[in-house]
C-alpha positions in Angstrom: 1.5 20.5 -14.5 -1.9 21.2 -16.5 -5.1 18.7 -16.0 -6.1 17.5 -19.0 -8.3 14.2 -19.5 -8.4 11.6 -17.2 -10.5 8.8 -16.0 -11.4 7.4 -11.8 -11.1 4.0 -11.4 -12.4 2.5 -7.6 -14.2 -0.6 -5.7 -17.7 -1.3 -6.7 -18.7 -0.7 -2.8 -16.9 0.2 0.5 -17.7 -0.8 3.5 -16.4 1.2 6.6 -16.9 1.7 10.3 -16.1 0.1 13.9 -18.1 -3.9 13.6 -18.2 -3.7 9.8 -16.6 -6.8 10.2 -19.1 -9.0 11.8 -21.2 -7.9 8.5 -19.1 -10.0 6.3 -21.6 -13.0 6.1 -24.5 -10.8 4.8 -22.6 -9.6 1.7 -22.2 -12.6 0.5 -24.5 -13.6 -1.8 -27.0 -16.5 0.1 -26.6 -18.8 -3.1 -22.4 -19.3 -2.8 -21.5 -22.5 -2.2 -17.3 -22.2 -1.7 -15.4 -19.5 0.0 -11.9 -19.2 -0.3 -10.3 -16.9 2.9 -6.5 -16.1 2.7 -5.1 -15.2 6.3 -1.9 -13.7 7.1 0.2 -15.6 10.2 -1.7 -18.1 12.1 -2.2 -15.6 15.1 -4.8 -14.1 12.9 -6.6 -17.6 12.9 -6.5 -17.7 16.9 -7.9 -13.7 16.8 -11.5 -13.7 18.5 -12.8 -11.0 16.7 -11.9 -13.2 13.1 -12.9 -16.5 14.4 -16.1 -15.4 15.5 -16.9 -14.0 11.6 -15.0 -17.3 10.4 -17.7 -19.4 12.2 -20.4 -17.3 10.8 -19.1 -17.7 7.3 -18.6 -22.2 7.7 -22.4 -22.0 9.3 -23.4 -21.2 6.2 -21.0 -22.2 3.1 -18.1 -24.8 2.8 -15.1 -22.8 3.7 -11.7 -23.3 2.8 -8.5 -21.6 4.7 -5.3 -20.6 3.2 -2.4 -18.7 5.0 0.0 -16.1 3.2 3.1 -16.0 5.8 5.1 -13.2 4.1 5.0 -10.7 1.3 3.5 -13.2 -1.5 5.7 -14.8 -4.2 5.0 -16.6 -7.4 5.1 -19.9 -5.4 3.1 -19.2 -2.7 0.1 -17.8 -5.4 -0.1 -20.9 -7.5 -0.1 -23.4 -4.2 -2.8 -21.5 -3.3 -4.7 -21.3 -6.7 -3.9 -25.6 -6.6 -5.1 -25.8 -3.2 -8.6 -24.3 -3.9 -9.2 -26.6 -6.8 -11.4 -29.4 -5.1 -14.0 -26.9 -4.4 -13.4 -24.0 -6.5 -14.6 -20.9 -4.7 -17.2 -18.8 -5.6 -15.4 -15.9 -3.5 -12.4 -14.8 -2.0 -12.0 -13.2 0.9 -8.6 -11.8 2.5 -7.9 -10.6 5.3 -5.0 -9.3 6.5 -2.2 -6.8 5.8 -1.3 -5.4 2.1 0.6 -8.5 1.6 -2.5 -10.7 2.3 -4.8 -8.6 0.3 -2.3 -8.5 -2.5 -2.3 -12.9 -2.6 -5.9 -12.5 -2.5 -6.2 -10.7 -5.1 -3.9 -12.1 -7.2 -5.6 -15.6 -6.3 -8.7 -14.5 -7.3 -7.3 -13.8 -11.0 -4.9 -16.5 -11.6 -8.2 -19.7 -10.3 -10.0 -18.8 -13.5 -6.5 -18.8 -15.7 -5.1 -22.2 -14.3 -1.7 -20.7 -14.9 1.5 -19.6 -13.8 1.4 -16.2 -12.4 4.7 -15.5 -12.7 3.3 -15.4 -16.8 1.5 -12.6 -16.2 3.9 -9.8 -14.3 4.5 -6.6 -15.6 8.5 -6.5 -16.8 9.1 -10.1 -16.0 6.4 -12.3 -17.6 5.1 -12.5 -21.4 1.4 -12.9 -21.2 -1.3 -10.6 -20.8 -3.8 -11.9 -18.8 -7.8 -11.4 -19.7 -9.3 -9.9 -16.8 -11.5 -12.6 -15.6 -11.7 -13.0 -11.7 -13.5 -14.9 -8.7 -15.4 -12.3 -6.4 -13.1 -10.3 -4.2 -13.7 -8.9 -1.3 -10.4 -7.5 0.9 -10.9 -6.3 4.2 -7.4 -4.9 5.9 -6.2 -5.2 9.4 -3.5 -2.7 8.5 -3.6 1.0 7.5 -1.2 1.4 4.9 -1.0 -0.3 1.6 -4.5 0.5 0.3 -4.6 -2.6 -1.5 -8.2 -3.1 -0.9 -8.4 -0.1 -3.4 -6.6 -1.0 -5.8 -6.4 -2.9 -9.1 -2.8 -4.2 -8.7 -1.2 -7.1 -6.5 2.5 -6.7 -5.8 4.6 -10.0 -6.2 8.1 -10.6 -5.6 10.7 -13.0 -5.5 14.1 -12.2 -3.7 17.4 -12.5 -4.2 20.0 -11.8 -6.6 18.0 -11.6 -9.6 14.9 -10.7 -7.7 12.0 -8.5 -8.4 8.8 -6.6 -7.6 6.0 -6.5 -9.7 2.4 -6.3 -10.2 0.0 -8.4 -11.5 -2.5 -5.8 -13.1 -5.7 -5.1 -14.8 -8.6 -2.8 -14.0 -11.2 -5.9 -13.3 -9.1 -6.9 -10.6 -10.0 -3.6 -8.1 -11.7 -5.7 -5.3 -15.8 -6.2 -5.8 -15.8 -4.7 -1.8 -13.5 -3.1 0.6 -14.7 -3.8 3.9 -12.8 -1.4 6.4 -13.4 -2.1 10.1 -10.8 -0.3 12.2 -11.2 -2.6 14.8 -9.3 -5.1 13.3 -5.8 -2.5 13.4 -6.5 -2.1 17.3 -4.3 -5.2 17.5 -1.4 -4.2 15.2 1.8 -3.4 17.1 3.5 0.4 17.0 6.2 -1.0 14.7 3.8 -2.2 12.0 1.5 0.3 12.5 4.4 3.0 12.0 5.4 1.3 8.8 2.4 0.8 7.4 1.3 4.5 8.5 4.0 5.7 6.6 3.0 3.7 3.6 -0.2 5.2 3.6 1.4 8.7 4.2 3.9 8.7 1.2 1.2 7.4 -1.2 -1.2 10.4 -0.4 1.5 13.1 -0.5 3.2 11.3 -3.5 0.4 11.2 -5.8 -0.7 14.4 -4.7 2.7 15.6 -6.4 2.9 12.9 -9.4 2.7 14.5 -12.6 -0.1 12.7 -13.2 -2.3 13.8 -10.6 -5.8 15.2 -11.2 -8.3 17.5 -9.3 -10.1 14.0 -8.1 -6.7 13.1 -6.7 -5.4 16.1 -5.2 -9.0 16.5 -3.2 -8.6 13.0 -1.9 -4.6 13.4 -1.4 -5.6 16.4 0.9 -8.1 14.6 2.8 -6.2 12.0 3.4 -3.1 13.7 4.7 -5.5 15.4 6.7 -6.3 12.2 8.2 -2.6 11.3 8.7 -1.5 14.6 10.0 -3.7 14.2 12.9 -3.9 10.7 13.7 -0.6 8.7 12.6 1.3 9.4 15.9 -2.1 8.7 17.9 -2.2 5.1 16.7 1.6 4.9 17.1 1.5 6.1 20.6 -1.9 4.5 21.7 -3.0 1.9 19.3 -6.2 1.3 21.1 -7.4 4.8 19.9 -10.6 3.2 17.9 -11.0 6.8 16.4 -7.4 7.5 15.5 -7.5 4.0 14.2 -10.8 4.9 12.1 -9.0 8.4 10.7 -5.6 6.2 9.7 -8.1 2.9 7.8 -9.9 5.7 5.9 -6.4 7.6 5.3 -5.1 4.2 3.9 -8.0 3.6 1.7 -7.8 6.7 -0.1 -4.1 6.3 -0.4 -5.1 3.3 -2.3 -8.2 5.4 -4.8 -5.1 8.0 -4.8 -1.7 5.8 -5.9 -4.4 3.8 -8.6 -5.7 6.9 -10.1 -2.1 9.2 -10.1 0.8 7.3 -9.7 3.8 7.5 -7.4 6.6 9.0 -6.9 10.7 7.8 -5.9 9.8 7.0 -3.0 7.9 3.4 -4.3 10.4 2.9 -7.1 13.0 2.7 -4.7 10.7 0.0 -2.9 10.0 -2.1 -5.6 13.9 -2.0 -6.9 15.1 -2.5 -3.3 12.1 -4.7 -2.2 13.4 -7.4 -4.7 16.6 -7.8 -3.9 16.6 -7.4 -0.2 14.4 -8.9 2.3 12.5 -6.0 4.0 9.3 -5.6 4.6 7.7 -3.0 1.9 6.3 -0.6 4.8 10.0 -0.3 6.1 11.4 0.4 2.9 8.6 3.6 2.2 9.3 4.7 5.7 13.0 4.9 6.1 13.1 6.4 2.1 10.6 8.8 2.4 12.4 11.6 4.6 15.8 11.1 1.8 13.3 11.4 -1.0 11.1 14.5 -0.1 14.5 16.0 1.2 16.5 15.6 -2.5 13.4 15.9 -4.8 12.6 19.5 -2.7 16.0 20.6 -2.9 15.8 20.2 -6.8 12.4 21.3 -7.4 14.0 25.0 -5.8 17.2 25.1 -8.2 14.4 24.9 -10.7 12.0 27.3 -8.9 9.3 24.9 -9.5 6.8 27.2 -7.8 3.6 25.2 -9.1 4.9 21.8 -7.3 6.5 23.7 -4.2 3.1 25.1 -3.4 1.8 21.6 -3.4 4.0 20.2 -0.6 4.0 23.8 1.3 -0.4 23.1 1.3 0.7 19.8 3.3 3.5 21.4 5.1 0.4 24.1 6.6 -1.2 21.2 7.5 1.1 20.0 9.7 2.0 23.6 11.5 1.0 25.8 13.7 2.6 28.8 13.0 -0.1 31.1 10.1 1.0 33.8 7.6 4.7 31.8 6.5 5.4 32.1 3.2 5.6 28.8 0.8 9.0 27.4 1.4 8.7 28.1 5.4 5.9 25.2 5.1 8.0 23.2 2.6 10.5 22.9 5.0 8.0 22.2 7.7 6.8 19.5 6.0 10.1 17.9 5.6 10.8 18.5 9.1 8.4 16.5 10.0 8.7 13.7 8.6 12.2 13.3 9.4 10.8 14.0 13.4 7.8 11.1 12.5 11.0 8.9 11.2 12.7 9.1 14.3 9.6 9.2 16.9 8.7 5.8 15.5 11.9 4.6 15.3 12.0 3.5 11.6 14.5 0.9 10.9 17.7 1.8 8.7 18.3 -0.2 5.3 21.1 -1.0 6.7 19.9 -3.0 9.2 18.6 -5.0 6.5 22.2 -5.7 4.7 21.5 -2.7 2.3 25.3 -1.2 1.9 26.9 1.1 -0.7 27.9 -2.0 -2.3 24.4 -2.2 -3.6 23.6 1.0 -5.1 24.4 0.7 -8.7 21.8 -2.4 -8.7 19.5 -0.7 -7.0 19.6 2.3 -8.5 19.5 1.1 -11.9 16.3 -1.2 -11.6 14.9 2.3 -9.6 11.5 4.1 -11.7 11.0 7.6 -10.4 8.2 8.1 -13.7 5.6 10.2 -11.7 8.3 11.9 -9.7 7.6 15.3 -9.8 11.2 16.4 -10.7 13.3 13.6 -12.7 16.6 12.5 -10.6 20.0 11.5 -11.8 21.9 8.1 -11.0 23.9 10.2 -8.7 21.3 11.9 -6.8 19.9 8.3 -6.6 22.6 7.1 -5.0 22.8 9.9 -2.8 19.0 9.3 -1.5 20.1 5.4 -0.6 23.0 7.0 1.0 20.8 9.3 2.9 18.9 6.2 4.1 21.3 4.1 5.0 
């Protein structure tokens, strides 16, 4: 895996610290008239900290509200695009989980289209859309998507001939991330263990794509860094404000990361699986991630990959205590632990979620493992899904 050219593509500004979030009014530009805010469940309307910035935001412009329940669909994107027509916003502003921040954006690009966005997908529609966008500005209450990094927003619809896609272009990276970790405080251990694990496969995932750079890999580090030290914290005690800071910044950089390298098996298998079955994407990357690392290792040592083994044995250290092992002592580490995080936080099976063996030749064929760093057959597909079941 040589470097060769490559370019860095990231928000116009962050935003990040404990009460970041009362900020929100000021960054708004004083002239806007309409401000569009999308909400996850209606518990986040009730939240004190959010209602307090909400009231800020309709002292001062004409606000409109609109909820995003679940992971967005096509559906739920264009009643939201028709329900901001009376007063067309001059901004968005989401706030949420990756699934909120994903409608936002993806709202934000389809108000100045006045189309479909099902149109506009990557693998299912026909039309490329032109970039043009409302003002963005995401601000997560989750640490593990990094969508507020990133310029894509994941859409799916479920079901036999489902699918999970992204509406894409590099003008669609939101205008501000605004990270307050005080906003995750709230997030129950089951979510924050999904989404933690989200964060944690994209970081060591693009750290390993074949299409990671130097830019990447010093962020990827970082960033597992962060995880290593902090994930179980915020499982254990969520009201760990500086756990919760180390796992929002973790997140974000996930998101600079995944944008800039790619991913790995690990999100093709949630994308494939995430259309036909109705799991939540965090749950997918968490339960697939121990199966994944554990066949893609075993192959990269019956090709003596040393370049890529060195790679996970550098994350492997960081998660050890014991100095002077040699590089596959650490490579096992590393998968050792994740398997031990998978069971600690109790990660739910696919199978709990009607995945059975019946599925895997669906699955496996709508599967991408393009950035994987060692290229797996249908049958070692299978036998990952297997291993997760």
């Amino acid at each position: 895996m040589n470097y060769t050219d490559f370019s860095f593509a990231s928000p116009s500004s962050l935003q990040f610290g404990v009460g970041k979030f009362l900020t929100l009014p000021a960054l708004i530009n004083p002239l806007t008239k309409n401000v569009l805010i999308v909400l996850g469940s209606q518990s986040h309307k009730t939240s004190e900290y959010i209602t307090t910035v909400i009231g800020k935001l309709e002292a001062r412009f004409s606000v409109t509200i609109i909820t995003i329940p679940t992971e967005p669909t096509p559906e739920m994107v264009d009643t939201a695009v028709l329900q901001s027509q009376p007063n067309v916003p001059d901004i968005v502003v989401a706030v949420g989980g990756g699934s909120v921040l994903d409608a936002g954006k993806a709202i934000s690009a389809m108000i100045p289209v006045n189309d479909g966005v099902k149109n506009y997908l990557e693998g299912v529609g026909t039309k490329t859309h032109p970039g043009t966008k409302i003002p963005f500005i995401a601000v997560p209450t989750t640490s593990g998507t990094g969508s507020e990094a990133t310029k894509n927003a994941v859409i799916s619809e479920v079901g036999e001939n489902g699918y999970k896609k992204s509406l894409r272009h590099n003008n669609f990276i939101p205008d501000t991330a605004l990270l307050d970790p005080e906003l995750a405080v709230s997030c129950p251990p089951s979510q924050t263990a999904a989404s933690g694990m989200d964060a944690f496969t994209q970081l060591l995932e693009s750290f390993v794509s074949t299409n990671a750079n130097p830019l990447t890999d010093a962020l990827a580090v970082k960033g597992l860094e962060l995880c290593a030290g902090n994930l179980l914290t915020c499982y254990r005690n969520g009201d760990d404000i500086e756990a919760r800071a180390a796992m929002a910044l973790a997140s974000y950089i996930s998101g600079l990361t995944l944008a800039n390298a790619g991913l790995g098996l690990v999100h093709g298998f949630a994308s494939s699986i995430g259309g036909y079955h109705k799991i939540p994407h965090g749950v997918i990357c968490s339960r697939m991630m121990s199966a994944c690392n554990d066949v893609t290792i075993r192959e990269l040592k019956r090709a003596d990959n040393s370049f890529v083994l060195k790679k996970f044995a550098t994350i492997g250290r960081m998660f050890g205590k014991n100095s002077g092992k040699n590089t596959l002592y650490y490579v096992d580490h590393l998968l050792a632990i994740i398997n031990e995080f998978t069971h600690e936080m109790q990660i739910p099976k696919l199978s709990d979620y009607g995945v059975s063996s019946v599925n895997y030749v669906k699955i496996v064929a709508a599967t991408d493992n393009k950035f994987n760093p060692v290229k797996l057959s249908k049958e070692q597909l299978a036998e990952v899904l297997e291993l997760s079941i």
